[in-house]
C-alpha positions in Angstrom: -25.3 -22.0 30.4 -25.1 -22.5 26.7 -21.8 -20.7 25.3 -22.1 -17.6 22.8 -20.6 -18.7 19.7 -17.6 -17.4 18.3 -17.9 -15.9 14.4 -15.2 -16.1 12.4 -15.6 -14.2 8.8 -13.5 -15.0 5.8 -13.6 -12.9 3.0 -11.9 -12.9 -0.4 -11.9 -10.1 -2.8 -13.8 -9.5 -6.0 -13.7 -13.8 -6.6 -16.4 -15.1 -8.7 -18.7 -17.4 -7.7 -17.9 -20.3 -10.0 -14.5 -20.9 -8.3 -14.9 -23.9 -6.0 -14.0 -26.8 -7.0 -16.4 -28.8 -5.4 -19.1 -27.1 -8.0 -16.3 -26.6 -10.8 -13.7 -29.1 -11.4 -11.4 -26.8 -13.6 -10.0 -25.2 -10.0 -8.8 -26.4 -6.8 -10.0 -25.1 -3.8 -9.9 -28.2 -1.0 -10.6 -25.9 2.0 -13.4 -24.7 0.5 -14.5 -27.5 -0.3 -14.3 -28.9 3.2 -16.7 -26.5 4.1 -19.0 -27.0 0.9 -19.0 -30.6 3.0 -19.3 -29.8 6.3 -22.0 -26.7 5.8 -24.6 -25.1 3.5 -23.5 -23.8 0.5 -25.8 -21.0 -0.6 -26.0 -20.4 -4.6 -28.0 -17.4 -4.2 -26.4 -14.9 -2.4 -25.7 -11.2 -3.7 -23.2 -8.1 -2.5 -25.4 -4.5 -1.8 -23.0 -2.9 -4.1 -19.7 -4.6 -6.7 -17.1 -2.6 -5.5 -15.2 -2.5 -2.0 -16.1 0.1 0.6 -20.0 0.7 0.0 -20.1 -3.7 0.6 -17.6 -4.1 3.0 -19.2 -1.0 4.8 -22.6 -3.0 4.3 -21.3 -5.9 6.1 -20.5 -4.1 9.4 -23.5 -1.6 9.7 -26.3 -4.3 8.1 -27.3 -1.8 6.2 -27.3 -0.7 2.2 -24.5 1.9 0.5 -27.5 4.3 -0.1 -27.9 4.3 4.1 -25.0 4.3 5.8 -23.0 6.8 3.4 -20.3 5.2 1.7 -21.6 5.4 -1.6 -18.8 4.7 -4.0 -15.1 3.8 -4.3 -13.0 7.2 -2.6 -15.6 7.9 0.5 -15.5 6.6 3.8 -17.5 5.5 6.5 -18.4 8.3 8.8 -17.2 7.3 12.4 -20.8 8.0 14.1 -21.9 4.9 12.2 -23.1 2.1 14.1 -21.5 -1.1 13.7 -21.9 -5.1 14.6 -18.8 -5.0 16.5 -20.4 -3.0 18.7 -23.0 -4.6 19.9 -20.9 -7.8 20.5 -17.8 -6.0 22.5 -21.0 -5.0 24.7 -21.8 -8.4 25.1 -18.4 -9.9 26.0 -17.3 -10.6 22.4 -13.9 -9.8 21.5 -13.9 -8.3 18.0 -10.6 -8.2 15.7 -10.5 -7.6 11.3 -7.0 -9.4 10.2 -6.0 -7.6 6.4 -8.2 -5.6 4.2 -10.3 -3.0 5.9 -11.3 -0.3 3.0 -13.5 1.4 4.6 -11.8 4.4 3.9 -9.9 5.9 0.7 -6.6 6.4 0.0 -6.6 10.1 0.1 -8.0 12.3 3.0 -9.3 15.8 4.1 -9.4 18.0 6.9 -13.0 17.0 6.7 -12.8 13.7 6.1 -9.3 12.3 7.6 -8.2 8.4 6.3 -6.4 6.5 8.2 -6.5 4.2 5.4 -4.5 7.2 3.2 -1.1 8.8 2.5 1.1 9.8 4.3 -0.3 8.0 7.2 -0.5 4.7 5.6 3.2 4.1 5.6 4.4 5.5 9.0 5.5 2.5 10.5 5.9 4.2 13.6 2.4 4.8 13.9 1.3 1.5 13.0 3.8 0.3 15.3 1.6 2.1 17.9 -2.0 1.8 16.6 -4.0 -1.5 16.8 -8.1 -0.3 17.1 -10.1 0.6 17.8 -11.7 0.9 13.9 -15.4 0.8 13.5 -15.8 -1.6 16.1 -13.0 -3.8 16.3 -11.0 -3.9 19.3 -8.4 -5.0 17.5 -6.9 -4.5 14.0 -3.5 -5.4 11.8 -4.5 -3.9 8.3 -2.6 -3.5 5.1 -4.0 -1.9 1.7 -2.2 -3.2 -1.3 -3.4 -6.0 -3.8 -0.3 -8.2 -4.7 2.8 -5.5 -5.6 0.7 -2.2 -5.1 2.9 0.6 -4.3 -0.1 1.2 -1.2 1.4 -1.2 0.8 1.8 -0.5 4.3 0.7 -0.5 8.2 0.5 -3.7 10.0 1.7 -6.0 7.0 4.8 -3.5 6.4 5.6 -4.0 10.3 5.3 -7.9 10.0 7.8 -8.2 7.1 10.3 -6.9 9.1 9.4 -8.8 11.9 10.0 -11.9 10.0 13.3 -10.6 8.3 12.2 -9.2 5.1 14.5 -6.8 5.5 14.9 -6.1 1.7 10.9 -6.1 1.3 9.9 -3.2 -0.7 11.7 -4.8 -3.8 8.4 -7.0 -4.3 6.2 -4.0 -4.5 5.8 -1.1 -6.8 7.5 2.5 -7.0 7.1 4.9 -5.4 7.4 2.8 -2.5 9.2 -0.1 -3.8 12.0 -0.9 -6.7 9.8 -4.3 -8.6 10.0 -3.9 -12.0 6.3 -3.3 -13.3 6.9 -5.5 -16.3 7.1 -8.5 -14.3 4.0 -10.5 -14.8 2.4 -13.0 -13.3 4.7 -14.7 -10.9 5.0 -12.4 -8.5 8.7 -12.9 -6.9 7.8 -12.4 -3.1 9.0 -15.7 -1.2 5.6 -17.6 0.2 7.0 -16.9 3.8 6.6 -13.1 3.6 2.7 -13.1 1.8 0.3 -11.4 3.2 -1.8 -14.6 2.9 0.7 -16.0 5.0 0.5 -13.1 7.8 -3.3 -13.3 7.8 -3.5 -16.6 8.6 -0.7 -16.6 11.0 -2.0 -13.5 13.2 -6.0 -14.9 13.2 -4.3 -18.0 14.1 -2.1 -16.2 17.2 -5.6 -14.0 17.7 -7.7 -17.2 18.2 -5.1 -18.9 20.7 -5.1 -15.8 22.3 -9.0 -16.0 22.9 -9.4 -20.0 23.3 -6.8 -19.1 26.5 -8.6 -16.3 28.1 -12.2 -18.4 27.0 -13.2 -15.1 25.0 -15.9 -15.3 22.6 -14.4 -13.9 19.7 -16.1 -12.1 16.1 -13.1 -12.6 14.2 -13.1 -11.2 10.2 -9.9 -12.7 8.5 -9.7 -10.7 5.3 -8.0 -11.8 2.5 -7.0 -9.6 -0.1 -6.8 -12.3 -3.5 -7.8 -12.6 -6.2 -8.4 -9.2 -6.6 -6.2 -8.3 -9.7 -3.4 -7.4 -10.7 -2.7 -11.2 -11.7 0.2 -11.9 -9.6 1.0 -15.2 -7.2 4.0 -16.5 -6.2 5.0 -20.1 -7.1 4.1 -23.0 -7.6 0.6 -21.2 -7.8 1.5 -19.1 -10.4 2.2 -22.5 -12.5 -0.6 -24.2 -11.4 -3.2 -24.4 -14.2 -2.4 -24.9 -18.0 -4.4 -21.6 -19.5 -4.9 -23.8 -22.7 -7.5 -26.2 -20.7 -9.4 -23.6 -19.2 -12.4 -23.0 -20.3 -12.3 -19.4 -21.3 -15.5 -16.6 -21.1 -16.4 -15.2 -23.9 -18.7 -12.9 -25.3 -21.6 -13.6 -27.7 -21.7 -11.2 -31.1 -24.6 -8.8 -30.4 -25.3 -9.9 -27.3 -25.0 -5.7 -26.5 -27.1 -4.4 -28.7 -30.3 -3.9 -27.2 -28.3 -3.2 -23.7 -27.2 0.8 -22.3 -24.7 2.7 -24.2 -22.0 2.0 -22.0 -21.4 -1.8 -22.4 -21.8 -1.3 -26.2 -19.0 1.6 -25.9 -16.8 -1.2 -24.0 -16.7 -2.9 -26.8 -14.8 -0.7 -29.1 -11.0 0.2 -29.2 -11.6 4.2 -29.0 -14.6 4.5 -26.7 -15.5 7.7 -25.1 -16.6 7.8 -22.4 -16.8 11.4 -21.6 -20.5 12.1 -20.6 -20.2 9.7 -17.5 -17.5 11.7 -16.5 -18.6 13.9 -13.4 -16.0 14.1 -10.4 -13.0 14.1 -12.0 -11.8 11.2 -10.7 -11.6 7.2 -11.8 -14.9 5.5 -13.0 -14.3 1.9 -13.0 -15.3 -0.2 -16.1 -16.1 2.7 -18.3 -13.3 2.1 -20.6 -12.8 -0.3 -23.7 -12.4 -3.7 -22.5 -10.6 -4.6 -25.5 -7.0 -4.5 -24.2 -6.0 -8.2 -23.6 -5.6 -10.8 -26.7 -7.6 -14.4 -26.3 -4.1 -15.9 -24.9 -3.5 -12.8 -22.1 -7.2 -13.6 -20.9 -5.9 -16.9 -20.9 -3.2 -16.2 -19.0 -4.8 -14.0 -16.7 -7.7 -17.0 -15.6 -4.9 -19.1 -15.0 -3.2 -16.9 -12.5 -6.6 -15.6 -11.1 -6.8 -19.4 -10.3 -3.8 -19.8 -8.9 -4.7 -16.5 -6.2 -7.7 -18.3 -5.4 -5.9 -21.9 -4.4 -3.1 -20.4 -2.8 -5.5 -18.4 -0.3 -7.5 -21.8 -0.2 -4.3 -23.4 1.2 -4.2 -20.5 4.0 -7.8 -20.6 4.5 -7.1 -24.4 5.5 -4.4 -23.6 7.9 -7.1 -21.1 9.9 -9.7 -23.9 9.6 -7.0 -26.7 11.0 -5.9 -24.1 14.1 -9.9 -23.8 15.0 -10.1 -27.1 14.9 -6.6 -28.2 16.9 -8.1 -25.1 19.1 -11.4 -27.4 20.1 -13.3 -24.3 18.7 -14.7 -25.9 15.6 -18.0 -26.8 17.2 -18.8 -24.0 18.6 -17.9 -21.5 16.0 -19.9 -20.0 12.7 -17.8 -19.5 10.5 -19.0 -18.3 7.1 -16.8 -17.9 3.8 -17.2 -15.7 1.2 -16.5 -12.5 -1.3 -17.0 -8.6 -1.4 -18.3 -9.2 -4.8 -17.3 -10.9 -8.3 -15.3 -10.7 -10.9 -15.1 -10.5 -14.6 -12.4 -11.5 -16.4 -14.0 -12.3 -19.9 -17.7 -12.4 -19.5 -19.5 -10.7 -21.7 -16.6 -9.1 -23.2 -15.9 -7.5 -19.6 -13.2 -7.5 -17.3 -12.9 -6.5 -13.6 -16.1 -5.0 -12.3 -18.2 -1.7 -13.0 -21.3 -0.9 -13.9 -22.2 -4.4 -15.4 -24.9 -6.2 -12.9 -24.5 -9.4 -14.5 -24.5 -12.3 -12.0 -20.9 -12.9 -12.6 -19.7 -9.2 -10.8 -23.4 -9.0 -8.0 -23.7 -13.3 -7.2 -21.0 -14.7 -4.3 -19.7 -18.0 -3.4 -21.2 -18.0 0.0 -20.6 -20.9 2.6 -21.8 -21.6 6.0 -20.6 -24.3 8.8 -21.8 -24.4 12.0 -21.5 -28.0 13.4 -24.9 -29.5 14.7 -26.7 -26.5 14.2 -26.5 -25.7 10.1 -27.1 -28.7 7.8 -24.1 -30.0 6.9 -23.1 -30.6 2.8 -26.9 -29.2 1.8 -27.0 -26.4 -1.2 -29.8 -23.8 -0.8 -30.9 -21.7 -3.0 -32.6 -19.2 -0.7 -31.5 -15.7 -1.4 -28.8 -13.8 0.9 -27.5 -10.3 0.4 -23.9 -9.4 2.6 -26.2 -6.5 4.4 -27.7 -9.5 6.4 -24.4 -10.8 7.6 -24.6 -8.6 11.1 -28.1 -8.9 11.7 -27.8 -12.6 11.4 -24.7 -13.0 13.2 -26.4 -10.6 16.0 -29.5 -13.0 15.9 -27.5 -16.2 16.4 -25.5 -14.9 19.1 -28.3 -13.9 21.0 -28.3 -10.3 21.1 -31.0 -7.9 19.9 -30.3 -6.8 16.8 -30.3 -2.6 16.0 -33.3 -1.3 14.8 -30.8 0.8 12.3 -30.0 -2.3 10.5 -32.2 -2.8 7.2 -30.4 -6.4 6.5 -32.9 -9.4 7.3 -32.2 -11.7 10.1 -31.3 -15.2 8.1 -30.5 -16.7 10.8 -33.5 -19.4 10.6 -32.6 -20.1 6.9 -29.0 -20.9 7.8 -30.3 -23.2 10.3 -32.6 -24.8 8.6 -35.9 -23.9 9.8 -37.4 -21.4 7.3 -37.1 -22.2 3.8 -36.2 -18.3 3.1 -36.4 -14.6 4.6 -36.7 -12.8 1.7 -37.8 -12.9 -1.8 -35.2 -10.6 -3.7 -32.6 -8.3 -2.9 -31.2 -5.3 -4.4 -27.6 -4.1 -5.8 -26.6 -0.7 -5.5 -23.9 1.1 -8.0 -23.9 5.0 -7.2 -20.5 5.7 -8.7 -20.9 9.2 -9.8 -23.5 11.6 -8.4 -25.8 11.8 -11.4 -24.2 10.4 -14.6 -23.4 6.3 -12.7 -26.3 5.8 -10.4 -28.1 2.6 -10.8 -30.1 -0.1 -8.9 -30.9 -3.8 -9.9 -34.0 -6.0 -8.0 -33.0 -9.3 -8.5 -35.9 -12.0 -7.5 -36.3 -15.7 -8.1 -36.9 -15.5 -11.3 -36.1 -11.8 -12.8 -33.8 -9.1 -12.8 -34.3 -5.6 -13.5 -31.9 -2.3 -13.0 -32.9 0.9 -13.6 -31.0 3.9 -14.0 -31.1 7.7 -12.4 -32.6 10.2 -15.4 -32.3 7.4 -18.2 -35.2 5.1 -20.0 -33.1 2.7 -20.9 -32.4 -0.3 -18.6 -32.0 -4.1 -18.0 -34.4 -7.1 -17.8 -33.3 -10.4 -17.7 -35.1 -13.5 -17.5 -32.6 -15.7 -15.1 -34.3 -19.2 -15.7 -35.3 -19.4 -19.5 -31.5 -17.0 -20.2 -29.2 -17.7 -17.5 -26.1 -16.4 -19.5 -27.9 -12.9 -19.8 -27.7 -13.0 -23.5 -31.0 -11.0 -24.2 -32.2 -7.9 -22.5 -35.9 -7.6 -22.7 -36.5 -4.2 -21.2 -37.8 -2.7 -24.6 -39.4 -5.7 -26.0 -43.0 -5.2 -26.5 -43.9 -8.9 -25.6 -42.3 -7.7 -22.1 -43.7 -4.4 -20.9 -46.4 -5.9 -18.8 -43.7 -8.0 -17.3 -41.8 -4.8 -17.1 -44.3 -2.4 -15.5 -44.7 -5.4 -12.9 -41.5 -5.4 -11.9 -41.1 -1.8 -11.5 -43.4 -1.7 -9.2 -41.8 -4.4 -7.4 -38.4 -2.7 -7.8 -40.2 0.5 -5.8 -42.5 -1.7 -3.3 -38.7 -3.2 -2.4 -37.0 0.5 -1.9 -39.8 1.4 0.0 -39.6 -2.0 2.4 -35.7 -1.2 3.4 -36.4 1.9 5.0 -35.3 1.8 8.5 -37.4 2.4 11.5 -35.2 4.4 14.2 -37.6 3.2 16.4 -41.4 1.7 16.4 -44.5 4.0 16.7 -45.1 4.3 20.3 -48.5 6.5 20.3 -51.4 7.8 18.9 -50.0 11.2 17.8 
């Protein structure tokens, strides 16, 4: 009998997808690039949503923000919600998430408790007690900070200590810890206590655990880099010369004919008062104008330096898999949550900004003797078909709640594609941020709730996405077309609880 393969997920967070060095020579990534080698590398893949809990939400339930609940950045995802990790603990799979979770926020409710939130986050003692489940993992070791964030935490907290970092909270910010804010950039935490360190070390201890009791194992080793703030230890932090890095930029006017708000980030003193609806945080509706030409610099260098030191941890969880004899009989696929911008078009980190460089993913696949190895494809994937897929090459049905499409043909190189666009969601506020973007082979369109104004881009003759045509009169048949394709492809993710089983 043919073995179920074992999955193993890595994810970085908010990493563009021009950082692999074996498609950009500027950077370093060697692991990666093993995998660019030894697997498909898709250049078309998109998130369902550019910030952290709707996607990362997405990827367990294989369905879209605007389905399963968690909307925007300080929601959660409802327990009742049905997950992949389900379906595989019911098929014999062991199921474990190593790092960043986020599926719920930072503060909670009576009706709408966090586990991911304060107080609870830092009681060791509870952590010290609590490992799953959590939405369908049987197993968890979770943390929430990126680099010194005073959130840190849970499972990494209790690991620190384990290792002897007694003194740890002097890497991490007040409240909780005593680093001095104004340290930039080389972030003073020894190597040995990272939490790039800890995730590769427990998914390593996790898989040698399974190999041993010959578990099949879905295995999501979550990394938290680069996500900002710039900060890496050494030598990372060293590694690149910000002076011969090719720096993004953007163009004069290139906003002029786009929405009010990426004109507004463009100016010292914006305001950006009408978006304001909750009360609380609306990311990338502020002026972007707060780093000189040699901070940006600065910044890409140590974003660069996140990304190679995960690669080298990355490699280590690659080299136990294969010392393991697992290699061959695992999928493991590698990529982000969503992108980045840290220059483009005058931007920096992510918002409400669908340009390729915050919705596209570096987005790698190995599965030895069943996905073509060191082939580029440029059929479309969206993270929402991650479980359905993964479902669908493990053998088990796959939930008829799950609006993602099976890819798993396409990955193995059967079907030249499964789909023919795929759609980004941003519902950050309840009325004032609330967009969509269809993206197909060609085109790209977003549309925004209760506005006329809106985005159309013509990816092949302007890649950069220099030149919105949505009011140019030479465009509105082009327009009106893809309108309707935009509502034809809303209509098309509806789920179907179940199929129609009579005549009335």
């Amino acid at each position: 009998m043919q073995r179920k393969p074992n999955i193993l997920l890595i994810t970085s967070d908010q990493q563009h997808w021009n950082t692999i060095g074996a498609f950009q020579e500027q950077i370093s990534t060697p692991n990666l690039d093993r995998l660019v080698r030894e697997g498909t590398t898709f250049t078309r893949a998109y998130c369902p949503n550019p910030t952290c809990t709707p996607t990362r939400s997405s990827i367990v339930t294989g369905m879209y923000p605007s389905q399963h609940g968690a909307w925007s950045l300080g929601t959660k995802l409802l327990e009742d919600r049905h997950t992949i990790g389900e379906d595989l603990m019911e098929h014999g799979y062991r199921t474990a998430l190593i790092g960043k979770a986020h599926f719920q926020p930072l503060k909670g409710t009576d009706e709408y408790p966090s586990l991911e939130s304060y107080p609870i986050l830092q009681d060791l003692d509870y952590w010290n007690r609590f490992n799953g489940p959590f939405y369908g993992f049987g197993h968890v070791e979770l943390a929430r900070n990126h680099t010194n964030e005073a959130h840190v935490g849970q499972h990494y907290a209790l690991w620190m200590e384990e290792k002897g970092c007694a003194d740890w909270r002097s890497y991490f910010l007040p409240p909780t810890g005593t680093m001095d804010k104004e340290i930039m950039h080389t972030w003073p935490i020894p190597e040995e206590y990272h939490y790039n360190t800890w995730i590769a070390e427990r998914t390593n201890t996790l898989m040698e655990q399974y190999k041993q009791q010959e578990e099949p194992f879905f295995l999501w080793a979550s990394f938290f880099d680069p996500h900002p703030d710039y900060l890496v230890p050494e030598p990372w932090a060293s590694m690149y010369d910000p002076d011969k890095l090719d720096l993004p930029q953007a163009v004069p006017g290139e906003h002029d004919n786009n929405p009010p708000h990426f004109k507004l980030t463009q100016e010292l003193e914006a305001d950006f008062t009408p978006w304001k609806e909750s009360g609380f945080g609306i990311h990338g509706y502020h002026t972007h104008q707060r780093y000189s030409v040699q901070e940006q610099r600065r910044n890409m260098a140590t974003y660069y330096g996140m990304i190679s030191m995960m690669d080298h941890y990355i490699g280590s969880i690659l080299d136990k898999l294969e010392a393991l004899g697992l290699a061959d009989n695992t999928i493991v696929v590698f990529t982000t949550d969503h992108g980045h911008l840290f220059g483009h078009h005058g931007l920096h980190f992510k918002g409400g900004f669908h340009y390729e460089d915050l919705i596209k993913l570096p987005f790698l696949v190995r599965y030895p003797g069943q996905v073509p190895a060191g082939r580029t494809s440029a059929a479309m994937q969206s993270l929402v078909d991650l479980a359905p897929t993964f479902l669908s090459l493990a053998g088990i049905p796959v939930p008829r709640s799950m609006t993602g499409v099976d890819q798993s043909s396409v990955w193995l190189g059967t079907q030249s594609s499964a789909r023919d666009h795929v759609l980004c969601e941003f519902h950050h506020e309840p009325t004032t941020i609330h967009q969509k973007t269809y993206v197909n082979e060609r085109y790209k369109l977003t549309v925004y709730y209760n506005q006329t104004y809106g985005e159309l881009f013509d990816l092949a003759d302007d890649p950069q996405e220099l030149r919105n045509l949505w009011d140019d009169p030479q465009h509105e048949q082009l327009k009106t077309e893809l309108l309707l394709r935009y509502a034809w492809a809303e209509l098309g993710k509806e789920p179907m609880p179940m199929p129609r089983i009579a005549n009335a």
